[in-house]
Structures are given as structure tokens and as C-alpha cells.
C-alpha positions in Angstrom: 15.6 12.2 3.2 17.9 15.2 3.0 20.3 15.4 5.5 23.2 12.7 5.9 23.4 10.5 3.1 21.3 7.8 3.4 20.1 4.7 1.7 16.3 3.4 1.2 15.4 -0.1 -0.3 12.4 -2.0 -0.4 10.6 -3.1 2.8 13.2 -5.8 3.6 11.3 -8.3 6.2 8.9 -8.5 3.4 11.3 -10.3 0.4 9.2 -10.2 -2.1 8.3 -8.0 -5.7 6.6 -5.0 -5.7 3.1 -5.5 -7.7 1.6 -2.1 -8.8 -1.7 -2.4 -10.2 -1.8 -3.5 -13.8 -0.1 -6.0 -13.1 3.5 -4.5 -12.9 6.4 -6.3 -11.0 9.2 -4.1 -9.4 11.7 -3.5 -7.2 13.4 -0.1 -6.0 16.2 1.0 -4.0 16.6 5.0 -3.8 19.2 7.1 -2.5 18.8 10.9 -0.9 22.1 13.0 -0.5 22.8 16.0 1.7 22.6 18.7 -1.1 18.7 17.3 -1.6 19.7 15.8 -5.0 18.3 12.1 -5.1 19.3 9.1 -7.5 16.2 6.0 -7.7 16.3 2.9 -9.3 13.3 1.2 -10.6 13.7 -2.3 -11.8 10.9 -3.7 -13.9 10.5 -7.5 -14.4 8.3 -9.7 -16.8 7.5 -12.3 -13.7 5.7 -11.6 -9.9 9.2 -13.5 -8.4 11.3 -10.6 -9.6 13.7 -13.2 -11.4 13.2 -12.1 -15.0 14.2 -8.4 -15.5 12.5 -6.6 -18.3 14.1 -3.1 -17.9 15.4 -0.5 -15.6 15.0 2.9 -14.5 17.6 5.2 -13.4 15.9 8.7 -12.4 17.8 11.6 -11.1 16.2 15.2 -9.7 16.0 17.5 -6.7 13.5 17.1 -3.5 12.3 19.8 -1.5 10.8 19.3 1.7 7.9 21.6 2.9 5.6 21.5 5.5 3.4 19.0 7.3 0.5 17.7 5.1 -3.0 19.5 6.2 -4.7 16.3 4.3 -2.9 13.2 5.7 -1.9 13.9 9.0 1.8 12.5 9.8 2.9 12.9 6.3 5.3 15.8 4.9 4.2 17.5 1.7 6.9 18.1 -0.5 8.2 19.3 -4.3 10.6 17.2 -6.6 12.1 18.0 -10.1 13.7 15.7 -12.4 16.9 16.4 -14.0 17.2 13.1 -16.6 15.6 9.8 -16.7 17.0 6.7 -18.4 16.3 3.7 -19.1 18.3 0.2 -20.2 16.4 -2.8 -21.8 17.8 -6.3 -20.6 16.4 -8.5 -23.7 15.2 -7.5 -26.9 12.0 -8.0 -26.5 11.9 -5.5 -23.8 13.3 -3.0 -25.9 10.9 -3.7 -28.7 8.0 -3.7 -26.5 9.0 -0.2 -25.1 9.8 1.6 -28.1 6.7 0.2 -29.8 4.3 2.1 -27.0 6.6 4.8 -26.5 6.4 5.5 -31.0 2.4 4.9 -30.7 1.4 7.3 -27.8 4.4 9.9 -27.2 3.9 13.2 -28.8 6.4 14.2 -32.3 9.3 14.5 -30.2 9.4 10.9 -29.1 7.9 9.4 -31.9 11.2 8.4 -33.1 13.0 7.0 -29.9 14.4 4.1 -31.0 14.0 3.3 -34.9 11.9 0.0 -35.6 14.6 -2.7 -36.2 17.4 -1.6 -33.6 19.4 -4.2 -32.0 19.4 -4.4 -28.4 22.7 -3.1 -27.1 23.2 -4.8 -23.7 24.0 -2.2 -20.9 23.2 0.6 -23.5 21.5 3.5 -21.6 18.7 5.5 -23.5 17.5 9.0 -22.8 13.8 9.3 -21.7 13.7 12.6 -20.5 15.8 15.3 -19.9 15.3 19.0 -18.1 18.3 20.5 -20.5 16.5 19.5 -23.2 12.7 19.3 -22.7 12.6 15.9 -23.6 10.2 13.9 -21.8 8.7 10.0 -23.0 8.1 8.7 -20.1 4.3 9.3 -20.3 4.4 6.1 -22.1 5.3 3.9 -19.6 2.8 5.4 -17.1 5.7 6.8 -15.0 5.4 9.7 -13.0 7.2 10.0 -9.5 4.7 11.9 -7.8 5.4 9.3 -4.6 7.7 11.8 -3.7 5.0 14.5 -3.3 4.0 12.9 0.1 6.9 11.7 2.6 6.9 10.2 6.6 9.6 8.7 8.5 9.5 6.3 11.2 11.4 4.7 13.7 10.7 1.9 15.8 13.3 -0.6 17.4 13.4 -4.6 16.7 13.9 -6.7 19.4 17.5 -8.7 19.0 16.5 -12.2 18.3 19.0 -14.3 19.4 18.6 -16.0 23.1 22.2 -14.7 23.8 21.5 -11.4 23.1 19.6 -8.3 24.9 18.3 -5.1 23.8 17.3 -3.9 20.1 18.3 -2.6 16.9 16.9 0.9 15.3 14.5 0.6 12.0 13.9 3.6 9.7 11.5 3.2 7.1 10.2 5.6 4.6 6.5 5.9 3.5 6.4 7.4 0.1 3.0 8.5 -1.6 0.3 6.2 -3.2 0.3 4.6 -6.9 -3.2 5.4 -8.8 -4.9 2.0 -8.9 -6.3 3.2 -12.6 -3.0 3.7 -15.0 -5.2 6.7 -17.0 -4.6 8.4 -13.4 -1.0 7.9 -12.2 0.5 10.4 -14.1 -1.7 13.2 -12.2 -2.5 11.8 -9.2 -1.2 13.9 -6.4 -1.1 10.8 -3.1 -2.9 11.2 -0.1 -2.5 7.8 1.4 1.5 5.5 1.3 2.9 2.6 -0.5 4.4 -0.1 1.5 7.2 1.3 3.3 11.2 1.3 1.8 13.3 0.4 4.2 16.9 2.0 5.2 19.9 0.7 3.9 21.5 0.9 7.5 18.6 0.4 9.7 16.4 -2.2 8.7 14.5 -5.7 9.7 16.4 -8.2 10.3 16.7 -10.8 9.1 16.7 -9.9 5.3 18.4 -11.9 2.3 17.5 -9.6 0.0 18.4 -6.2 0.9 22.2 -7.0 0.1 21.0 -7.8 -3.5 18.7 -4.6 -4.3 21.2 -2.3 -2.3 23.9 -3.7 -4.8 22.0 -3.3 -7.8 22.2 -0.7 -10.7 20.4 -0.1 -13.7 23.1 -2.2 -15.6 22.8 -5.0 -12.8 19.2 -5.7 -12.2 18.4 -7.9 -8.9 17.7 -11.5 -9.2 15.5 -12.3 -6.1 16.3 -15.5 -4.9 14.0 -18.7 -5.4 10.8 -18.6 -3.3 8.5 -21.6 -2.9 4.6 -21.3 -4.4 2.1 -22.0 -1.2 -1.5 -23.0 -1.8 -4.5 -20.5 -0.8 -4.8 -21.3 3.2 -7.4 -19.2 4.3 -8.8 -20.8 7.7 -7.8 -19.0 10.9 -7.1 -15.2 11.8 -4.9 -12.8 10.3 -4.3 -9.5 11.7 -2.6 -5.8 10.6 0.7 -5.1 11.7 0.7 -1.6 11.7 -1.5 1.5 11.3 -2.8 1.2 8.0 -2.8 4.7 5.6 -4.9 4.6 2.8 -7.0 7.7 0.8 -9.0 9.8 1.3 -7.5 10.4 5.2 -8.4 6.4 6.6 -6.3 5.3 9.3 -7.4 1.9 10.4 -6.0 -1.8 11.2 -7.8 -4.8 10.4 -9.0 -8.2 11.8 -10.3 -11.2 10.2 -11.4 -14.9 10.4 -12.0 -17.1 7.8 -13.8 -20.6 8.6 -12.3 -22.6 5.8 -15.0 -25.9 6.5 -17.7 -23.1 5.6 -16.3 -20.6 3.2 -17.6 -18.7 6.1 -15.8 -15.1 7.2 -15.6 -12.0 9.6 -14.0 -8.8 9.7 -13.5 -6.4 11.9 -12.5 -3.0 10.1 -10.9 -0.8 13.2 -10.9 3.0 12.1 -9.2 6.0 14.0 -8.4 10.1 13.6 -4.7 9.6 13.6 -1.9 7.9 11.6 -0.5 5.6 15.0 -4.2 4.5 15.4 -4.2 5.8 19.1 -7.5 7.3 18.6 -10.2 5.6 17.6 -13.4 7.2 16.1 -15.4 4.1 14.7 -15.6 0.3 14.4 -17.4 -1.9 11.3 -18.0 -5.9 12.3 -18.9 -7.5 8.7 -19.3 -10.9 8.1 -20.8 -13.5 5.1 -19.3 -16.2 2.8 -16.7 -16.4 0.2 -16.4 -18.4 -3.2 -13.8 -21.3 -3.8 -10.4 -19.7 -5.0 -9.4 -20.1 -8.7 -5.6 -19.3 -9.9 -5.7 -15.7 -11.2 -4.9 -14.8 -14.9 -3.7 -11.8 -14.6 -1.6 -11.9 -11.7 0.7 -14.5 -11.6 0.7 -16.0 -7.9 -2.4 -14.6 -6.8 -6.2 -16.5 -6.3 -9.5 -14.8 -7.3 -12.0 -15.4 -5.1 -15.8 -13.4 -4.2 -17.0 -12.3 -0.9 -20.6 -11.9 -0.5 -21.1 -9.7 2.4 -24.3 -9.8 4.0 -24.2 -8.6 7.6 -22.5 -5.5 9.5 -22.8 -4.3 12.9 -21.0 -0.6 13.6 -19.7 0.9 17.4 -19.0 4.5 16.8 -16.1 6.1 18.9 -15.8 9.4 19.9 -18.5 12.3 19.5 -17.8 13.3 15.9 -18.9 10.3 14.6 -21.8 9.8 17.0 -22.9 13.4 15.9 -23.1 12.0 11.7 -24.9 9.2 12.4 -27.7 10.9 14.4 -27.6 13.4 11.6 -27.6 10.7 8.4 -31.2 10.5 6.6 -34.1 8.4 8.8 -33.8 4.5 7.6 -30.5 5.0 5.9 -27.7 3.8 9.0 -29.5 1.7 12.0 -31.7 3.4 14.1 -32.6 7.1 13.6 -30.9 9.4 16.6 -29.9 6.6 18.7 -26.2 6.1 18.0 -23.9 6.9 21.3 -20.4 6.5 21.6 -19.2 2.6 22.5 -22.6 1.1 21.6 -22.8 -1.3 18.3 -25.5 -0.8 16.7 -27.1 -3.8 13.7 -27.0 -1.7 10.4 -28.3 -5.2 8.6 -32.4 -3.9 8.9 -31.5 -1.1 6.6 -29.3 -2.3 4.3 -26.1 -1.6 5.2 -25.2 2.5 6.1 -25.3 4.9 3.5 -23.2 7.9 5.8 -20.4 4.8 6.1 -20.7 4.2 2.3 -21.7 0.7 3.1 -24.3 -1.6 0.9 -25.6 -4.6 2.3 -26.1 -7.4 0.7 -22.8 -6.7 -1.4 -20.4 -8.9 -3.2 -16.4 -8.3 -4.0 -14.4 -9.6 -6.7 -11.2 -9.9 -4.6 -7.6 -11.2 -5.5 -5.9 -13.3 -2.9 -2.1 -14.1 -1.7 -0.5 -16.3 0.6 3.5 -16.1 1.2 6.1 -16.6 4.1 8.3 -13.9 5.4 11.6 -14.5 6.3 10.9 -15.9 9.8 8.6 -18.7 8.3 5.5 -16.6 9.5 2.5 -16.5 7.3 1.6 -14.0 5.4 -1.9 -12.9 3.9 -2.1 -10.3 1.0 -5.8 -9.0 0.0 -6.5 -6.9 -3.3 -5.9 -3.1 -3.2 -8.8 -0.8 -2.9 -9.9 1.5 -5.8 -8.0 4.8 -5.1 -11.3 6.6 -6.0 -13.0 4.9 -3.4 -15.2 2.8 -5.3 -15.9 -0.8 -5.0 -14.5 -3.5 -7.1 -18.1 -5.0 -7.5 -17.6 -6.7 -10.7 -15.1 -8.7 -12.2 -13.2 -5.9 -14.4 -13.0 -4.6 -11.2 -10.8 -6.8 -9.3 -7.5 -5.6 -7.7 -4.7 -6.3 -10.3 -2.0 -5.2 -7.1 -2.0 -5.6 -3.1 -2.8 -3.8 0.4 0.1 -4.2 3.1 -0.2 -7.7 4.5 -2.1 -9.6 7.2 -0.1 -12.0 9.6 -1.6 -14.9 11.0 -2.0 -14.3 14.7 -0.4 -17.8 15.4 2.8 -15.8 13.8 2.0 -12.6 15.3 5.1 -11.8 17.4 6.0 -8.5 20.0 8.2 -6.9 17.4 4.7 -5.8 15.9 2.6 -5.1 19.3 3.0 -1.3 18.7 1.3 -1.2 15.4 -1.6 -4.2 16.6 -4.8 -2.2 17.9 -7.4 -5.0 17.9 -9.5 -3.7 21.2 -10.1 -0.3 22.9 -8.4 -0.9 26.3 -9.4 1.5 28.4 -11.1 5.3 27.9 -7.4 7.0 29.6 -4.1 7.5 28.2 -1.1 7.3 30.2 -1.4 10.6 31.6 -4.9 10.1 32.7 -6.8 11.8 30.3 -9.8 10.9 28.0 -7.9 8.6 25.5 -11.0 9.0 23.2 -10.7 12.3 21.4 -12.8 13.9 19.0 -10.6 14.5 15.7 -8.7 17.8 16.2 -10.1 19.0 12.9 -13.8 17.4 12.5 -14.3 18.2 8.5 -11.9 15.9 7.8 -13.0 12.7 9.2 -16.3 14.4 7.8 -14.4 14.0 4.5 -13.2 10.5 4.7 -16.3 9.3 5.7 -17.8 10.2 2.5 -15.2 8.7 0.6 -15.1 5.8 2.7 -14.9 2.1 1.3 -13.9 -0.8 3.5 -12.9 -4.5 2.8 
């Protein structure tokens, strides 16, 4: 953000909706001028295949960088304002919708927004908050931008595809703060862990058919993602992470799993580390046990609900920080008492999973499942968001209504994505020769997430 002008739409190697817990379906392109003024678009649709636009968005304010967050290392703390929001229906039932919860739960100076009976003025723009005027009824809506509270940049390069060709293309992508998985919460939820990345305008993944359309796109124009083929639940193989995962609670990890499709058997392997590019790991969770047969989801058009019952786990702590919590965790409560050392797995199974690691064995998870394509035919696998709160969604009103950042099946893993892959520990040096296997800088903190820790 602020400096040259720039452009940042939706992760574009992923072509696909948004899905924010709830269900909603969105897309969003925002742009960030010089003079730190910013101008986002939020498009809302009724369907997961963001082809049927409800409403839109268009949100104007003021961001103000500050300094590096002491919470989730990597990421830039920083203070927005909003000037005006609007908002422009695209059918009347949108409109009607809207104005109905925005008359039922907005205080006396919204209760009156749009009068019951009003005709749906295409391409009208309606007022739903403005700083001249203290107006503000967004609350209804469960909006609050407070993704702008926590900001990182990155740059990587793409490897030019084409036979001919040699070299590689810059990427920017921008990793704005968490959504609330509970709605009750969004609206004061201050992010310590990302969204999936935006992607810039200039810079991005190629290839990408939709960035043209969202970059195009106003709150007048709404983009119509192009038609995208339904595949059935294939579970069976491995899927992998392709980057340094960020979630809450300061959790850095990338993940590993195989499912055995003739069993309903699976595995995991949950690989954790101090630092937002994974480069130092500080502990490792194996977890394995069956899973149910997949049924079509109701609430979340697309997706498959399925149950994992997980019944064994095996952990390998790290580096000496973690070592140290284990040998100080209650006698019976995580393996063997005092006799965790660093790079030695140890069978948590005997005492029921490891209450210092937050983990409960047997256990079962009420997950929601996703299978798609990216644009280079690769496959795709999306597993239910975890509970911001850190919880467990151990019941069924518990299930995920939204995703985590995507698995790739390693037949479809290619180079482009080897420098955010950390499957094994090579090696206890870094390139300079020293001890690659560092104790976190600042030890309360991985103190901190361990106690909040929940895995999947």
C-alpha cells in the first residue's frame, strides 16, 4: 500500500469466490493511492460460483501504516478511517433483503433507510455511512474493515512457463487481516492471523482469466466469474501446503496429508515453526484415524461434509523452547513425563492425546470439504476454516461454513511453489553454517500460541 499507485485484486491463480464464514460469497479488488487514501470494492453474490450478484460495496477512507506487529511477526500493524460507504442493490430482492435487517437491527438513525415498498433503482447508490455525517448502518451487514488493521507484502518471482522462454516474472501479493469465523465477533475483532492473499493488478500469477474481469469491475458493474465445472469429492492421495500458513493466535505452519480412499483411512502431518517463512521449526504433530463417507453440504453450496475421528498422534518437538514445556506439562498429561528432547517423536496416544498441545485423543471433527482445479488443471483441496477462538468444531453446529488456504495434490505440485513447501527438516545448518534450529527470539509467544493451539 501507500506509495505509487497500485492495484490489488483477489488471489488470481486461485479463480474462484471468496467464502467467508456464514456462508458469504465475494469478490474484491482494492486500490491504495500515494496520498494513503484507498478506494475497495466488495462484491456480494447469492451463489459460491460468483455468477449471481446480490450487491456491492464501494468503501472509501484513509490508511495509516505503523510499525511492525509485536503479535504476528512479519505483519505491519496499521490504522484506517472511513470517509463514506455505499452500497448498490442489483435485484430487488437484494434490496429488500438489506433494508429489512438493516430497519430490524440498526439503531434510530438507520431505522428508516430505505422505506418498506421502494422500487429497486438499478445503478442507484445508497449512503451507508458517512464520516460528515455520523451516519453509520453498516453494523447490519456484519461489515467492519478491520482487515486493514494488519498488512504484509510479499514478493516472490514465477517461473515463465513457456518452453521458449527463460527467466521469471515478479508477484506481489497482499495479506490482509483475518475475518471472525463467528459473525457476533467481526465487527470487533482486531486480526492476528491473514486472509488468502489479494494479488497485484500488475504483478500477479499467471496465467489468470479472471483478474481482467474483477480489475474491470465497479460497484455498478459487478464481475460475472466465468463458468467453472462441479468435480466430485476425490480424496485418495496426498495433498500438500503451498506456502507458510498464518493463522491466530501466532501459528505458522504448513501441512501434509494422505487420505486412503479404499479405507476412509488418513494421516496428517501438522509442521509448526517460530517464524512467518517457516524457516524455523519448533514442533511437529503426526495424527492419523478414519473419516466418514462425504455427503453434499446444505449450507455451503459446492462443499461436502464429512467427520474425522482422530485416534492416534505422535509429536517431535524442535528447538529448546518447546522441549522445555513439555518436560514442564503436568505428569500423565503429554507422553512421557521429562523425557521430551529435541528431534525425538514421542507416542502421545497412552495418555490421551497432549493437554500442553491442546490435543484430545480419541477426537472427532465435523469438517467441510472442497475439491476444485486451478487454472493450470492442478488439483486443488480446500478443508474447513478453524474456529478463530481456537476451539474445535466438535459437533455439527460447529462445522466450518468458509475455507483455510488450499492443499495441492503433490502429483500437481510444481517448483513455482518449492519456496513455500517445508515437508522435512533437512539439515540442522543454514546456509551460513549456523544452527538452523533456533529457539523463538521471543519465547512467551510461542508460549502463547501453544495455549491457544488447535490443529486439523
Amino acid at each position: 500500500p501507500p506509495g505509487t499507485r497500485c492495484g490489488w485484486l483477489r488471489t488470481a491463480f486461485l479463480p474462484r469466490c471468496e467464502v467467508r464464514p456464514g456462508p458469504e460469497f465475494l469478490t474484491r479488488s482494492y486500490l491504495f493511492y500515494a496520498n494513503r487514501l484507498f478506494k475497495a470494492y466488495q462484491f456480494y453474490y447469492w451463489d459460491p460460483s460468483c455468477r449471481d450478484p446480490s450487491y456491492s460495496l464501494v468503501i472509501k477512507g484513509k490508511l495509516r501504516l505503523r510499525q511492525a506487529s509485536w503479535i504476528t511477526r512479519g505483519a505491519t500493524e496499521a490504522d484506517y478511517h472511513l470517509h463514506k460507504v455505499g452500497i448498490v442493490f442489483h435485484s430487488q430482492k437484494a434490496m429488500r433483503e438489506v433494508a429489512a435487517w438493516i430497519n430490524q437491527t440498526s439503531g434510530e438513525g438507520c431505522s428508516g433507510f430505505l422505506p418498506p415498498g421502494r422500487t429497486w433503482a438499478p445503478g442507484a447508490l445508497y449512503e451507508l455511512l458517512s464520516a460528515k455525517t455520523e451516519r453509520d448502518c453498516t453494523a447490519a451487514l456484519g461489515f467492519a474493515m478491520h482487515e486493514l488493521s494488519l498488512v504484509r507484502v510479499e514478493k516472490h518471482y514465477q517461473p515463465l512457463l513457456q518452453p521458449q522462454q527463460s527467466g521469471s516474472r515478479l508477484v506481489e501479493e497482499l495479506y490482509l487481516g483475518d475475518i471472525h469465523t463467528e459473525w457476533v465477533e467481526r465487527l470487533h475483532y482486531r486480526p492476528t492471523g491473514y486472509q488468502r492473499p489479494m494479488q497485484s493488478a500488475v504483478h500477479h500469477v499467471h496465467p489468470c482469466p479472471v483478474c481482467g474481469i474483477i480489475y474491470r469491475a465497479d460497484e455498478h458493474h459487478p464481475p460475472i466469474l466465468p463458468v467453472r465445472a462441479q468435480l466430485p469429492m476425490q480424496l485418495s492421495g496426498s495433498w500438500v501446503s503451498t506456502r507458510c500458513e498464518v493463522r491466530p493466535a501466532v501459528l505458522f505452519l504448513t501441512r501434509y496429508f494422505i487420505f486412503h480412499g479404499s479405507n476412509h483411512t488418513w494421516e496428517g502431518y501438522y509442521y509448526h515453526y517460530s517464524d512467518p517463512l517457516c524457516k524455523q521449526p519448533t514442533f511437529t504433530i503426526y495424527a492419523s484415524g478414519h473419516y466418514t463417507q462425504g455427503i453434499p453440504s446444505s449450507k455451503v453450496r459446492g462443499g461436502t461434509e464429512l467427520a474425522f475421528k482422530v485416534t492416534q498422534a505422535r509429536v517431535t518437538p524442535m528447538d529448546q523452547v518447546t522441549v522445555m514445556m513439555l518436560n514442564s506439562s503436568e505428569p500423565g498429561s503429554c507422553g512421557l513425563t521429562g523425557s521430551w528432547s529435541a528431534g525425538m517423536e514421542q507416542d502421545i496416544t497412552p495418555t490421551n492425546g497432549c493437554l500442553a498441545l491442546g490435543i484430545k485423543l480419541p477426537h472427532t471433527e465435523y469438517e467441510l470439504f472442497k475439491t476444485e482445479q486451478d487454472a493450470k488443471d492442478r488439483s486443488l483441496l480446500y478443508i474447513g476454516e478453524r474456529p478463530t477462538d481456537g476451539s474445535s468444531p466438535n459437533s455439527p453446529d460447529k462445522r466450518p461454513t468458509s475455507y483455510q488456504a488450499p492443499l495441492i495434490q503433490c502429483a500437481g505440485a510444481s517448483e513455482e511453489f518449492s519456496n513455500y513447501v517445508s515437508l522435512k527438516y533437512l539439515g540442522k545448518k543454514d546456509a551460513n553454517g549456523n544452527e538452523a534450529l533456533k529457539p523463538l527470539p521471543v519465547a512467551f509467544l510461542l508460549f502463547i500460541a501453544l495455549l491457544f493451539l488447535r490443529w486439523d
